[in-house]
N, C-alpha and C positions, 0 to 999 in steps of 0.2 A: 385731855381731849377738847376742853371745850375753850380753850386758849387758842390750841388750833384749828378750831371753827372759827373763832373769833377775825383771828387773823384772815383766815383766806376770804371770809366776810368783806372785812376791810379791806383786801387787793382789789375787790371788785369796786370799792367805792367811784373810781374814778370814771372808770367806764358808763356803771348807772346813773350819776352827777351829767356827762354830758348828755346821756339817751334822754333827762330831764329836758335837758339846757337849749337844745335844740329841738325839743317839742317831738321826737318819736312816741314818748313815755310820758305818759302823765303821773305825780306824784301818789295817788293810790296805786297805781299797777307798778311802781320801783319796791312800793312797801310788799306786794305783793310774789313780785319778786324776790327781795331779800330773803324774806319767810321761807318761801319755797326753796331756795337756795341754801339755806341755812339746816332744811330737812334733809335734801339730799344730801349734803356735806356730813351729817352727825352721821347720814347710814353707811357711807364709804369711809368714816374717820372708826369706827367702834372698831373692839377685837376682833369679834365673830366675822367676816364680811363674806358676802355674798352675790354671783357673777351679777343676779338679776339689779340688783341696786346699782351697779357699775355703769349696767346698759339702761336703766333709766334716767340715769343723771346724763349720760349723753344724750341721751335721746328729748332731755327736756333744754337742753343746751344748743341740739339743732334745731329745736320748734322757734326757741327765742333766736337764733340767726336768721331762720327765715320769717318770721315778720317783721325782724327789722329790715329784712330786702324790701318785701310787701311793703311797708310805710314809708321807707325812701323811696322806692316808685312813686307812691303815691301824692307825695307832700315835692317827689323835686328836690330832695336830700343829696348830696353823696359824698359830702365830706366827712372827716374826721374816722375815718374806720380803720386809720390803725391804732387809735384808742381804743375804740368798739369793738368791729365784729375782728381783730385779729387778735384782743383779747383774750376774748371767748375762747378761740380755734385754737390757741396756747393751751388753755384749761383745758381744755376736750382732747387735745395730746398728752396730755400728763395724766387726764382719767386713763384715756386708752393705753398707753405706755406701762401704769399701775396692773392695769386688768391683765394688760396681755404678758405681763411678769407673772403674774399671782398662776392665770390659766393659759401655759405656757401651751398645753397640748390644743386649746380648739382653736379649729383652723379658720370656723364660721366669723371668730370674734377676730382674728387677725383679717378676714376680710371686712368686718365690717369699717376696720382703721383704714385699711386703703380706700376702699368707697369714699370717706370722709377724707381723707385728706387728698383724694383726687379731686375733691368738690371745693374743697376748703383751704388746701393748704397750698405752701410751694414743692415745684417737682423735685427739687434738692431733700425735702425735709419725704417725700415720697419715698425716693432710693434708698432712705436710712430707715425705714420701714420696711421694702422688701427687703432689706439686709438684713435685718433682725428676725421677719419672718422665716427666711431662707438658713440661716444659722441653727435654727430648731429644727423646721421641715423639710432639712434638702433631702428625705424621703419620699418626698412626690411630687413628681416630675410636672405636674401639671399646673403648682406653684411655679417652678423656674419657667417655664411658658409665658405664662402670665409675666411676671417681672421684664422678661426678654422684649416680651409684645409692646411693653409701655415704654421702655429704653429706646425701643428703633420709633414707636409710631409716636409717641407722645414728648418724651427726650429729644427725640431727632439723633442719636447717638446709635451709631451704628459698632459701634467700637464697644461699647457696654454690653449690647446685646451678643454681641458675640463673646463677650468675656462669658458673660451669663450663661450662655449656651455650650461654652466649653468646660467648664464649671459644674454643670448639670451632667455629661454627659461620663464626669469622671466619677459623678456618683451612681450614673445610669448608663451603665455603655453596651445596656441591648435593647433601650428604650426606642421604640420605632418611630410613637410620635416624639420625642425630641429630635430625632434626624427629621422626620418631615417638614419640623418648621423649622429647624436651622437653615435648612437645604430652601425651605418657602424664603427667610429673611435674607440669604444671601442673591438670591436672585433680586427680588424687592431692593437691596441696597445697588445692585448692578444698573436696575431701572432706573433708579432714582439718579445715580451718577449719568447716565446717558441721558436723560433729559436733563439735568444741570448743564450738561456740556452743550446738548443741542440751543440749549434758550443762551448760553456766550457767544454761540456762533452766530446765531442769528442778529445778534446785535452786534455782530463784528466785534470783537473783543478778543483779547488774545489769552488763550488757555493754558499758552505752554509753561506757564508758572504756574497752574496749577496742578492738584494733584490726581490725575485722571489716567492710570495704569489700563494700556490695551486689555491686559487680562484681566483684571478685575471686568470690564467693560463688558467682555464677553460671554461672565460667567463661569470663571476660570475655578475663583472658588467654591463655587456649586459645584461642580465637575468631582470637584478634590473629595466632597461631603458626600456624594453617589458613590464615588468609587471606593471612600472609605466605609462605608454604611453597608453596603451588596454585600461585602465580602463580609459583614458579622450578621445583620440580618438576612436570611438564607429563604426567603420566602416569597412566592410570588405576587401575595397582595400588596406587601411593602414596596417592591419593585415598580410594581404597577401605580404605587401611589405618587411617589418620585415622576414618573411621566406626565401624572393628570396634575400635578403641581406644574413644572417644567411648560407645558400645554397653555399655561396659564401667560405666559410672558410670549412676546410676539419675537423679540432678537435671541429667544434660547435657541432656534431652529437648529442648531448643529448639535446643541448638547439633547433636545430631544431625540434627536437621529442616534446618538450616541448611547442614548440612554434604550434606544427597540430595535436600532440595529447593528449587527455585527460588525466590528470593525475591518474584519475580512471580510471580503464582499463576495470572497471564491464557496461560505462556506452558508449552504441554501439556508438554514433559521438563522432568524434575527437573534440577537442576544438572551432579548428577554424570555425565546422560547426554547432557545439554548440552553439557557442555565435553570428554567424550569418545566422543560416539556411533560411532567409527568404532574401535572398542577391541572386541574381541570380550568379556574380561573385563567391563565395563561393565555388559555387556548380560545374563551369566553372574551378576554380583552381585543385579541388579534380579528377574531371574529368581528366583534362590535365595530371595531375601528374602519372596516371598509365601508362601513356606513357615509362617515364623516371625511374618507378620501373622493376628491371632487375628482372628478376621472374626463373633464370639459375644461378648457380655455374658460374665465369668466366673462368671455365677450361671446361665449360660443351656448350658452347653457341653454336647455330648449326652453319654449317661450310658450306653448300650450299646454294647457291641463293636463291632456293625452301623453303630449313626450316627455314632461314632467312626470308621469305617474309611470312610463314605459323605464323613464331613467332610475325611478324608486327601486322598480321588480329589478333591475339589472344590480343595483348595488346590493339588494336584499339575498338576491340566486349568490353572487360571488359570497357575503357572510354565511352564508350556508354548507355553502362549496364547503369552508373553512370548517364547519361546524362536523361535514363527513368526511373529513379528512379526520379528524380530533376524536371523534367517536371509536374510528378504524382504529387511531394510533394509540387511544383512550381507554377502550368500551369499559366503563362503572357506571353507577349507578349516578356521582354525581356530574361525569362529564354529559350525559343523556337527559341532565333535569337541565342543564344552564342551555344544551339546545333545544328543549321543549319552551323551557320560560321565553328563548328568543321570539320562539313562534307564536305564543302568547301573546308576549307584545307588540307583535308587532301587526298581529289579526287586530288586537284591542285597538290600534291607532284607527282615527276615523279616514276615510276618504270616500272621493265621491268616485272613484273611479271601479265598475263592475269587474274590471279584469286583476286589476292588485286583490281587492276581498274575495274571490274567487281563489286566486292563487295562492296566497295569504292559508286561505280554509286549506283547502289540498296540501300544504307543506303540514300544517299544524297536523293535521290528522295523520297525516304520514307520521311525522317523526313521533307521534304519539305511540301507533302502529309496532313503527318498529322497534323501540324502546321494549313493547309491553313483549314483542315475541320473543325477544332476548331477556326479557326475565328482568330489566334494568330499571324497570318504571317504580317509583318511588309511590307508598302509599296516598299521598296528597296530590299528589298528579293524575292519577286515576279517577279522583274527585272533579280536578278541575275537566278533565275527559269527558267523562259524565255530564257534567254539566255544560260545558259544549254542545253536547251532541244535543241534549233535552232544548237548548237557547236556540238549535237548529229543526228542532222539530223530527230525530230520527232518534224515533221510541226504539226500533228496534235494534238498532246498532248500540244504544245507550243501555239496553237490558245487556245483551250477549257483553259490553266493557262489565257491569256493573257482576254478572256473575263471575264471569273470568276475576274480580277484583274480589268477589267475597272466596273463591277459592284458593289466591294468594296469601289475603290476610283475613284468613276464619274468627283471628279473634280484635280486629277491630271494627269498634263499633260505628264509627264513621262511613265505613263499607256497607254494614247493612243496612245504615239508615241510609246510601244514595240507593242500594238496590231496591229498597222499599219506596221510596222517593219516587221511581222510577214506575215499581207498580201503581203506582195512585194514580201519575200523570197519566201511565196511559189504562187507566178503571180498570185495571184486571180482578180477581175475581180472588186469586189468590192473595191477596194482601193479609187476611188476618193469619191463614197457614204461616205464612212467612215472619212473622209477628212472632210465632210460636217456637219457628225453627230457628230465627237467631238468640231466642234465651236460651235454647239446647248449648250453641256453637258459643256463647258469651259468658263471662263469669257475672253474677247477683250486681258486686259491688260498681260495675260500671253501666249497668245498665239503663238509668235512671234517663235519660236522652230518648230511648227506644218505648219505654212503657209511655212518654207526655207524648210522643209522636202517634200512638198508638192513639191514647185516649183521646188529642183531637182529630184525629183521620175518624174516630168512631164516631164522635159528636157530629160531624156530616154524616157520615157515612151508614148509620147503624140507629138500631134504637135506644131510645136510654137507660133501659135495664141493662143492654151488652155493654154501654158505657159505664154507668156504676159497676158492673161487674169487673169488670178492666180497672176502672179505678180500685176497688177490693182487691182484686189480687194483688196489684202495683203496692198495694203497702201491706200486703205481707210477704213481697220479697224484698224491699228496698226497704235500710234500717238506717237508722243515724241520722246524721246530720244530711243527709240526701234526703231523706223521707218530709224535711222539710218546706220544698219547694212542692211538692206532689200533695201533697195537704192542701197548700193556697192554691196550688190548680184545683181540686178539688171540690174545695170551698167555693171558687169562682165558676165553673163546672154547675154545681146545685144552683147558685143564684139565678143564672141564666134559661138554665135549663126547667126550673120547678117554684122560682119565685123564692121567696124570703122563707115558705113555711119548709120546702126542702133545705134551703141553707142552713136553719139553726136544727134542722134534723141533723145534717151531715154533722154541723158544730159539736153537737149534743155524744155523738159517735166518737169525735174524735179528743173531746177534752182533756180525757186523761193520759192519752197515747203521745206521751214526750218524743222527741223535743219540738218546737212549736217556734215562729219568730212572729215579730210582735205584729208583722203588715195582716198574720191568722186571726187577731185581735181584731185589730183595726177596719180589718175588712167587715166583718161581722156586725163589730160597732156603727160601721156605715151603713149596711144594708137594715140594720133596726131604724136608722135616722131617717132611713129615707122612706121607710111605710107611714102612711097616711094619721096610725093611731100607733104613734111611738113610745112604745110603753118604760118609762126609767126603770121596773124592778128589771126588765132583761137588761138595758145600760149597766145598772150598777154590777149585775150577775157578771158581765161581761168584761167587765172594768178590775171586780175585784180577783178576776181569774188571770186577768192581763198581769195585775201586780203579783200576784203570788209568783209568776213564771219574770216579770222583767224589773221587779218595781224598785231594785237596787242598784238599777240603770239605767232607765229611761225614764227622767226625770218627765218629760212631757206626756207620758201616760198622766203623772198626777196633778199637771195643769189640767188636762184635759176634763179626768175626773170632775173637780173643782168649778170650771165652767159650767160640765154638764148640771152639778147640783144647783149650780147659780141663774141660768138660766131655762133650763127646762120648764116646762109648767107643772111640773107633778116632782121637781128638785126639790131637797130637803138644803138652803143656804144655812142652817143650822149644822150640818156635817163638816162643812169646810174646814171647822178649826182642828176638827178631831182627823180629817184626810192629810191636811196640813202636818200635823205632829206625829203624824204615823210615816209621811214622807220622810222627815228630817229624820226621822230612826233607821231607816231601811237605806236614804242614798247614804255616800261618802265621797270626799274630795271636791274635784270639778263638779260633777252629776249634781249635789249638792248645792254648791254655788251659785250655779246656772239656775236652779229652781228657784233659789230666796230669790235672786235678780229678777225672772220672768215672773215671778206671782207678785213682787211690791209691783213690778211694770203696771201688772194688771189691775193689783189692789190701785192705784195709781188714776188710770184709766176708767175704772169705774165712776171714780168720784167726779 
């Protein structure tokens, strides 16, 4: 082995000799170099080898390329780097080449080779990289993407990317995104050829030698990639995706028409709602799209606010029209939510105009309306309802959705906290009845939501014995790891409410009652810091309860410790060595680690 450190020692001579020669590198920092070089080499040359050592030694191989950039900038350098830094970037291919043999499965480490030879290397020595990647990985599809992407945009090779893509597609041939960017790069290479051809013309030059096919021109083979893709992927979103690609190119106009409507013009659906009328999305896209058809001459469009806002409601009624027509030919539940959500969005857009938000409100609430009487209206929607109605100030109409909604779904908790929601806003009187009557209607383990909503509606609302009490009961129905969060309210709860001497009451109640997370700790520890005569036996009391429950993992409970001894005025800096050696017994691994680093920091910083 160390024959063979010797030697790859010595390969580099030449390259350090000139970093000398030309003043980048001063003669201790080559020595410095070597050394360093000569460590990482023994760790990647031994039997045992290991990924981490691989990706250091590159990684200390890219620091040193880039300050030798930095120092050629700097000094006005830039000769001699194909002795130097192309060196290097040899090495750094034969580590990655090694590693990516040894750990042929992660795909992290084959991207970190491309990264680096996209920065570093040439695009020939690239392509023999995704080819090797690609030779292991052609199980996922989103490697040969990538590859194809760099061919067309980076290559400029439009003939590779499609090799790539046909390739990928033999190993994937129900993959929807490989047809979407196929179908995306052949359009892209159509563009590309048309403005080649338009910037010949323009300079008067003669084209007809070259190789510029009407059809490709057009998009012919896009066309080919739709019509082969439709017929294996069978679905509407895919369909739909193809068009908002296509959308995307301004000369596809025929193959967009081709791709949403019927090639018989005798026969009233377009294609796409042809082949999927019974797709709620379908029906959602055709909808949306009247949005974005200009229904005006561009010399004709109106030119005030008013008939600007008058031409909004007219393209908005026609998406709706569409929306009750889809519902009719539709009615489910999720063709009634993509028309709710239109109505949503399109209340939420701002305008200054009273008759669109006006109208706006009236459709939304309608199509909420009628959704909710046909039984269609989805749990989450009745939420957003509700809170419509509350943002509009109509208690009463927002009570009558919010019962109607806990009668639907009795056992979600979402629903009882907007009907309760709903009594606070408008003070009813009934709020803790109701409090009482969704734990009847709700199972224990979901309830945890319902009892913190409870105990701060009581904190305003109530006095603070029906608060504590509220709180008492909430933790003998609520168990486990839920019971965790209802403690630190709790604890936050006392402080506010009864000062520090009620906190370490409530503390004192709940110490034994597992399980506990460490902000229970911390919290407490704070509220002693912050009384006037902060006493350390409660710190340390505090501290050594936090460890018993965390001190195997949370290393900075025992800096914290540590400080306190060290800096308090009534701290025992005599304890530190024994808190110290009880840490290192109790963490393990990282938690560990982290602790030596942060306490020399400290020891460090003190001196």
């Amino acid at each position: 082995m160390a024959e063979i450190i010797q030697e790859r020692i010595e390969d580099r001579v030449p390259e350090l000799e000139q970093l000398e020669r030309i003043g980048l590198f001063s003669h201790a920092e080559i020595k410095a170099i070597i050394k360093k070089a000569s460590n990482l080499e023994y760790r990647i040359q031994r039997r045992a080898l290991f990924k981490e050592d691989f990706i250091s030694y590159v990684q200390y191989e890219i620091n040193l390329l880039e300050l030798i950039q930095r120092r050629r900038t700097r000094i006005g350098y830039s000769f001699k780097k194909d002795e130097i830094e192309n060196s290097i970037v040899h090495r750094v291919q034969g580590v990655f080449r090694r590693a990516s043999a040894k750990w042929k499965d992660d795909v992290q480490l084959w991207l970190s080779y491309i990264v680096f030879c996209k920065k570093w290397a040439t695009k020939a020595q690239l392509s023999k990289v995704f080819s090797a990647m690609l030779a292991i990985h052609s199980n996922k599809p989103a490697l040969w993407i990538m590859a194809a992407k760099w061919e067309m945009e980076d290559r400029l090779s439009s003939e590779s990317a499609r090799q790539l893509f046909l390739r990928a597609l033999r190993f994937h041939p129900e993959c929807p995104k490989l047809y979407q960017e196929y179908f995306r790069m052949e359009l892209m290479h159509a563009e590309k050829l048309r403005k080649e051809k338009q910037e010949f013309e323009k300079a008067k030059m003669d084209v007809g030698n070259l190789d510029y096919p009407e059809e490709i021109l057009k998009g012919e083979l896009a066309r080919i990639i739709y019509k082969n893709s439709v017929s294996i992927m069978k679905d509407a979103e895919f369909h739909v995706s193809l068009l908002s690609v296509a959308q995307l190119f301004d000369f596809a106009t025929d193959l967009q028409k081709e791709i949403y409507d019927e090639a018989d013009t005798s026969k009233p659906l377009c294609s796409l709602q042809a082949l999927h009328t019974d797709d709620p999305l379908t029906w959602d896209y055709v909808a949306r799209r009247e949005l974005a058809m200009e229904t005006q001459p561009a010399g004709e469009q109106p030119a005030t606010k008013q008939a600007r806002a008058v031409e909004v409601g007219r393209k908005e009624e026609r998406c709706c029209a569409v929306y009750e027509e889809a519902v009719k030919t539709l009615p489910t539940e999720a063709m009634w939510k993509c028309y709710v959500n239109f109505c949503l969005e399109r209340f939420a857009k701002k305008t200054s105009s009273q008759f669109l938000r006006e109208r706006r409100l009236e459709r939304t609430m309608m199509a909420f309306r009628k959704a909710h009487e046909l039984r269609l209206l989805p749990e989450f929607q009745y939420k957003q309802w509700i809170e419509l109605l509350l943002h509009q100030d109509f208690l009463k109409e927002a009570l009558e959705v919010a019962v109607a909604g806990t009668e639907s779904f009795r056992d979600s908790v979402m629903m009882w906290q907007m009907k309760l929601q709903v009594l606070i806003d408008s003070k009813s009187p009934d709020v803790a009845g109701l409090f009482e009557e969704a734990f009847v209607h709700l199972k224990a383990q979901v309830c945890l939501p319902l009892w913190i909503s409870w105990a701060e509606w009581s904190e305003g609302a109530q006095s603070q014995e029906d608060t504590e009490a509220i709180f008492k009961k909430a933790l003998l129905a609520v168990k486990g790891a839920d019971s965790v969060t209802l403690k630190d309210k709790y604890l936050d709860w006392a402080y506010r409410s009864g000062g520090y001497k009620k906190a370490r009451a409530v503390f004192k109640s709940l110490q034994e009652s597992r399980p506990f997370s460490v902000d229970f700790f911390r919290k407490i520890i704070q509220f002693e810091k912050e009384q006037e005569s902060c006493k350390m036996a409660n710190l340390r009391e505090y501290y050594e309860r936090a460890l018993r429950e965390f001190g195997s993992v949370d290393y900075g409970l025992w800096i914290d410790y540590i400080k306190e001894e060290l800096n308090h005025p009534l701290g025992r800096p005599a304890n530190c060595g024994q808190i110290y050696w009880r840490a290192m017994k109790m963490l393990q691994g990282e938690p560990a680690e982290v602790f030596v680093a942060k306490h020399a920091m400290h020891q460090v910083g003190r001196l």
